[in-house]
N, C-alpha and C positions, 0 to 999 in steps of 0.2 A: 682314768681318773676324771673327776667332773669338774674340770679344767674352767675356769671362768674369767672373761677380762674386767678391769676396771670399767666399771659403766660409766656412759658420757655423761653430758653436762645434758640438762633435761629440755626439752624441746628443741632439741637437735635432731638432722636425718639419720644420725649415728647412736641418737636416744632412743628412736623409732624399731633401728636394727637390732636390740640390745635382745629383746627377745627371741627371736630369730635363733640370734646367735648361742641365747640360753639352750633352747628347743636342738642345737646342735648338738653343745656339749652335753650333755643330757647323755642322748645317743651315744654317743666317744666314749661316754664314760663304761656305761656296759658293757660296748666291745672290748675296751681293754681292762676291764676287769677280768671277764670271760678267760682274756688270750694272757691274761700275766701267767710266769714262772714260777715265781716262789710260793711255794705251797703254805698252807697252811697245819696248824703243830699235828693234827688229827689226821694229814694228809701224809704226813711223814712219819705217822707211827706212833706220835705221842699221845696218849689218851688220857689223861689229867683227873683224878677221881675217883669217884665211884657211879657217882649216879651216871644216868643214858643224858644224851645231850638230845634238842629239840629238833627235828626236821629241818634246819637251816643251821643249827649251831651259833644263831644272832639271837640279839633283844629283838628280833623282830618276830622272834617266834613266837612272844608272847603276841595275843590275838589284839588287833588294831593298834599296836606301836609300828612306829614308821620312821625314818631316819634318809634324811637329804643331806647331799654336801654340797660345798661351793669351793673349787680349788682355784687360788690365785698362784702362779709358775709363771715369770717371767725372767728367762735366763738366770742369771747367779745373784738376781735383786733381792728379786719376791718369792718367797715360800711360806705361803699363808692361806689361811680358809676359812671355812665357817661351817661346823655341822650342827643340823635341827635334829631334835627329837620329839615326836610329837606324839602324847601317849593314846592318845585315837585319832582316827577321823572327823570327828565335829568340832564344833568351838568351846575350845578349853574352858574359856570364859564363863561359859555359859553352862559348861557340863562337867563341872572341876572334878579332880581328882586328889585322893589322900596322898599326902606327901611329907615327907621328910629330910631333914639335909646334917652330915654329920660331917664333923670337921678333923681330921687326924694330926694334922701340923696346918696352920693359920696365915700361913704367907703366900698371900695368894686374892684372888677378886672374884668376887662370886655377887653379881645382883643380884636381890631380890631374897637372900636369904632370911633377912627379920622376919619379912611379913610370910615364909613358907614355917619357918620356927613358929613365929605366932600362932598359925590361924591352922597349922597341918594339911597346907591342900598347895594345889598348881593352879594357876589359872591363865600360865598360859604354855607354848612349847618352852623345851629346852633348848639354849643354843648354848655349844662352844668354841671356842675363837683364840688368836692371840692376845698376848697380856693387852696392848693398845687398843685392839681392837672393840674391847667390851662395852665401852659405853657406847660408842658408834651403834654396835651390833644390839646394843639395845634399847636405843631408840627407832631404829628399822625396825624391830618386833612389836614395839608399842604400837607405833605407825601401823602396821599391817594387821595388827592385832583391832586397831579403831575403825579400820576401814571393811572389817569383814561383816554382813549381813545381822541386824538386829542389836549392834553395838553403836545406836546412832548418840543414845543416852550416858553412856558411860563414863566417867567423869576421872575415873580411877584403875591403871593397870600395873600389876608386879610382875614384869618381865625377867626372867630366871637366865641368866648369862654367867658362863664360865671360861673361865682361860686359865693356859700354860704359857710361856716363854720363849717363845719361838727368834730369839734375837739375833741367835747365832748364821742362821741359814737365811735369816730373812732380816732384810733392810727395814726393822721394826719402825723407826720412827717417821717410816715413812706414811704410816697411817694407812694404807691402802685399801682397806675394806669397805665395801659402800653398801649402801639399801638393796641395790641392782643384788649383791653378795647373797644376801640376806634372803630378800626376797625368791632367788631361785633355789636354795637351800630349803626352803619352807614348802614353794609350790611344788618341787619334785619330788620331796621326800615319801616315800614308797613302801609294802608292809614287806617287799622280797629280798633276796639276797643284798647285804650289805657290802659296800668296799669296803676295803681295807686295807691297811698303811699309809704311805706318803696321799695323803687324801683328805677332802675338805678343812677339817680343825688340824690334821694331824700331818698336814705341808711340809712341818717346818720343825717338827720335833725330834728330840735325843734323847735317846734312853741308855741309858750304861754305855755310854759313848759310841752307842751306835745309833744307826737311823730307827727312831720309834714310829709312833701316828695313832691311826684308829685300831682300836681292836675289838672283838665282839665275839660271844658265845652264850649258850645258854645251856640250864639244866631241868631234868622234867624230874619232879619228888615226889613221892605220897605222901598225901597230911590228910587228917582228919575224915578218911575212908573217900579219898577220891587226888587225883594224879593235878598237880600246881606247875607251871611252867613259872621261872624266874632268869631273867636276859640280863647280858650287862654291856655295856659299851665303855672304851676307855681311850682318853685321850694320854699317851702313855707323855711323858718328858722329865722325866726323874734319873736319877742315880743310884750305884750300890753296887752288890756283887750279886750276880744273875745266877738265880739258882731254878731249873726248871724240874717239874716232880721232883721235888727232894733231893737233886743231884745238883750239886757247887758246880754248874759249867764253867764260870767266869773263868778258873783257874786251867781252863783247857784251849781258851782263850787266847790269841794275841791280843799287843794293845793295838786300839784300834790304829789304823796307818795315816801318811800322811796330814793333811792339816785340821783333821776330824775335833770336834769339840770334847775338852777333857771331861773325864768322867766324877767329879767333885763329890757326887754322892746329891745335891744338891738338884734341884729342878721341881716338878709339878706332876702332879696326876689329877685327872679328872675323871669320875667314876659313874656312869648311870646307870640304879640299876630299876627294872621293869619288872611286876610279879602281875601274873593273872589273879593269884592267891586273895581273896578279902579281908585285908588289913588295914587296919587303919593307923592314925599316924605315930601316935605310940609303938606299933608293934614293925611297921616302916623304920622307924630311928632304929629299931633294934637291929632289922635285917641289914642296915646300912651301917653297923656297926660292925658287923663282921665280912662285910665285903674287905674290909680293912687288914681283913686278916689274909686272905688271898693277897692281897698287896705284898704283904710281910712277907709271904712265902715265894716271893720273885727276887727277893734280896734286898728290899727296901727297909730302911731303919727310919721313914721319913724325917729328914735331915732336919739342922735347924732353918734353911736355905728351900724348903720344900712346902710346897701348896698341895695339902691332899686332902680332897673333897671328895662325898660320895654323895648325888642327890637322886633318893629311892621313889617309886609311888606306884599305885597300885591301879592296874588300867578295868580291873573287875567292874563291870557295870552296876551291880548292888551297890557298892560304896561310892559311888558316886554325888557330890551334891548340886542338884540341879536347881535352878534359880525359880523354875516357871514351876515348882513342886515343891509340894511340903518335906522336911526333911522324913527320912526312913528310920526304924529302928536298926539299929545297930547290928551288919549279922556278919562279922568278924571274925574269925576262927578264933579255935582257944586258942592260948598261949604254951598249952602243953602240945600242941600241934606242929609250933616252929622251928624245931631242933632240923628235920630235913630238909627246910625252907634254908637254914642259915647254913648248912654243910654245902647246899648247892651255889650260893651266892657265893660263899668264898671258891669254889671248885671254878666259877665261868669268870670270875675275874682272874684266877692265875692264868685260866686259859685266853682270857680276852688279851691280856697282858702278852703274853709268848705269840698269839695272832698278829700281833700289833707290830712286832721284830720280826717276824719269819714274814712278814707280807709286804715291808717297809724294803724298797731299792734305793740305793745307795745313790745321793743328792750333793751334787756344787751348790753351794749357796752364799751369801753374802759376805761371812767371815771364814770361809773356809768349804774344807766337804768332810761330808759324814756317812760311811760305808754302809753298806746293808749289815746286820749280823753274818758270818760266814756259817754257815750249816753245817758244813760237814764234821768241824770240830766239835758243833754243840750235838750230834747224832753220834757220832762215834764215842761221845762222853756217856749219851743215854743208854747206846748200845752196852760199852760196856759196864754200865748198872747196873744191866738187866732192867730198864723198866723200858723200853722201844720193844714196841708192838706191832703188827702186822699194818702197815699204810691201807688206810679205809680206800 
C-alpha cells in the first residue's frame, strides 16, 4: 500500500525529508501490491459479463488515465487517504476534458460539480478522500494545479473532489490529510497496474460490513465499427445485501465477527468512470447513468443515508477543448452506437465493486475492526450457481 506520514510543518529538516520519504513509499507500495494474497474476483474464477476485459482489468486501460494514491495507517487511529485520477498526462487545465457527473442518492460532498454540470468538462484531476477530508484536499489541488507551468495567469479553478465516510476505522475529526497527501497522490500517479483495497481513498472503508476500499476494472466494446475501452474505479463504503453475478451471496454469509461496523444499508460510493470512446457530455451523463446500474447489481438499493456519485469523462483526444486552439467540430459517436458502451460500464463497475472486497484485508481501526470479506463462503456460493469459472 502507498503508505504515507503526515507531512511536517514547512521549512523544517523533516519538511525537507518529506520527499524522500514519498519516493520510499512509492516503492513499498508496488512491492506489496505485487506480494499481497487476496486475489482478485477474475483470479478466483469469477468473470462478471459478457464483454472481454482490457489488458490490466483497470481504468487505466483506457490510454493516458493514470491513478496515484496516498495511504495514511497509523496504528488503530488513522485509516485514511487520498486517490488522484488524472485523465491524461498534460495539464487538465489547459487540455480539458468532456465530462459529466450523475448523482444516484445526494448525501454526500462532491466539489466542483456545478461548474462540471454547467460547462460538461474537467479541468482539473479527480481526487477522493474522506468525508473531512475534501475541502483540505481541495485546496492542495487548486494549489498544485496554480503552481504548474503556464498557469501563471489563472485567476479561476474547479477542483473535482470526492468522499465516503471513513469514520468508523479512522479517527475522522482528526483532519489528518495534508498537501504533502495530496501532492504525492498526484506526482505518482501512474498509467500501470492499479492497487487495490485497504489503499489510498479506500483506507478506511465498509462495504456490507465488511472491509471495502478501491476497486477497478475495465471493458473493451465495439461501437460504431471499431473496439472502445471504458475503466472504472470505485471507492466502495456502502451497504445492502451482496449479491455477486446474480447470486444472493450475502445469505451464505456470517455476520461479520467481532467489533466490525454494522451493516445499515447506509454509507457512500464513489464511481469514476473513464471511456477512450468520443462522447461528449451529454452522451457521458448518459453512460454515468448506468454505471448506477452495476451498483444496483451488488445489492445496493442506495439508501436514504447513502452518497452515490458517478463522475464520467472522456480521455479521446478529438474531444478535447484546448484553450491555445480554436474549438473543433463535433466528432462524437452516434447515439445509436451506446447500447455496448453502457452494457460494459455497468459490467466493470460490478466488477470494480467485488475487486474492491476480495482485495480489501481485514483492518483495527478507531472504532473497532472490520474483517476482510471471507472467500471461501462467497466461492463455494458461486460454485454452487454454477457461474465460477476456471481462475485466469
Amino acid at each position: 500500500m502507498d503508505r504515507v506520514p503526515r507531512s511536517p510543518a514547512p521549512g523544517t529538516v523533516a519538511a525537507r525529508l518529506f520527499g524522500a520519504v514519498l519516493a520510499i513509499a512509492a516503492w513499498t507500495a508496488q512491492a506489496q501490491s505485487a506480494d499481497a494474497g487476496r486475489p482478485r474476483a477474475r483470479e478466483a474464477g469469477i468473470a462478471i459479463g459478457v464483454h472481454r476485459t482490457g489488458a490490466l482489468n483497470a481504468i487505466t486501460d483506457v490510454a493516458g488515465v493514470r491513478v496515484g494514491h496516498a495511504t495514511l495507517a497509523e496504528g488503530d487511529r488513522l485509516h485514511t487517504g487520498v486517490t488522484a485520477i488524472l485523465p491524461h498526462g498534460g495539464n487538465v487545465f489547459a487540455d480539458r476534458v468532456p465530462a459529466a457527473i450523475v448523482v444516484g442518492n445526494g448525501f454526500g460532498k462532491l466539489i466542483g460539480a456545478s461548474q462540471v454540470e454547467e460547462l460538461g468538462e474537467l479541468e482539473t484531476p479527480v481526487l477522493l478522500t474522506g468525508t473531512l477530508g475534501v475541502w483540505k484536499a481541495a485546496d492542495a489541488l487548486a494549489a498544485w494545479m496554480l503552481e504548474r507551468p503556464g498557469m501563471e495567469d489563472v485567476r479561476s479553478i474547479n477542483p473535482v473532489v470526492g468522499e465516503t465516510n471513513d469514520g468508523f476505522l479512522n479517527d475522522i475529526r482528526q483532519r489528518a490529510l495534508q498537501p504533502g497527501h495530496v501532492r504525492h497522490a498526484l506526482e505518482t500517479a501512474a498509467a500501470g497496474p492499479v492497487a487495490e483495497g485497504a489503499v489510498g481513498a479506500g483506507a478506511g472503508t465498509v462495504a456490507f460490513g465488511w472491509k471495502g476500499g478501491i476497486g477497478t476494472s475495465s471493458r473493451i466494446v465495439a461501437a460504431a465499427g471499431g473496439d472502445h475501452t471504458v475503466g472504472v474505479l470505485v471507492q466502495s463504503n456502502y451497504g445492502g445485501r451482496l449479491a455477486i453475478a446474480g447470486v444472493p451471496v450475502w445469505t451464505s454469509l456470517p455476520e461479520p465477527s467481532g467489533l466490525a461496523a454494522p451493516n445499515t444499508g447506509d454509507g457512500s460510493i464513489m464511481i469514476v468512470v473513464a471511456t477512450d470512446a468520443p462522447l461528449d457530455a451529454r452522451q457521458l451523463r448518459r453512460l454515468a447513468t448506468r454505471a448506477l446500474a452495476g451498483l444496483a447489481r451488488t445489492g445496493s438499493s442506495m439508501s436514504h443515508g447513502s452518497g452515490d456519485y458517478v463522475v464520467a469523462f472522456s480521455a479521446s483526444e478529438r474531444m478535447r477543448r484546448r484553450q491555445d486552439r480554436p474549438p473543433r467540430e463535433s466528432a462524437a459517436l452516434p447515439d445509436d452506437a451506446l447500447t455496448p458502451l453502457f452494457e460494459g460500464v455497468a459490467e466493470a463497475t460490478e466488477e470494480a465493486i467485488v475487486n474492491s472486497l476480495f482485495r480489501a484485508e481485514t483492518v483495527r481501526g478507531h472504532r473497532g475492526a472490520v474483517p476482510a470479506l471471507p472467500l471461501q463462503p462467497v466461492l463455494d456460493a458461486l460454485r454452487d450457481a454454477g457461474v465460477l469459472r476456471g481462475a485466469d
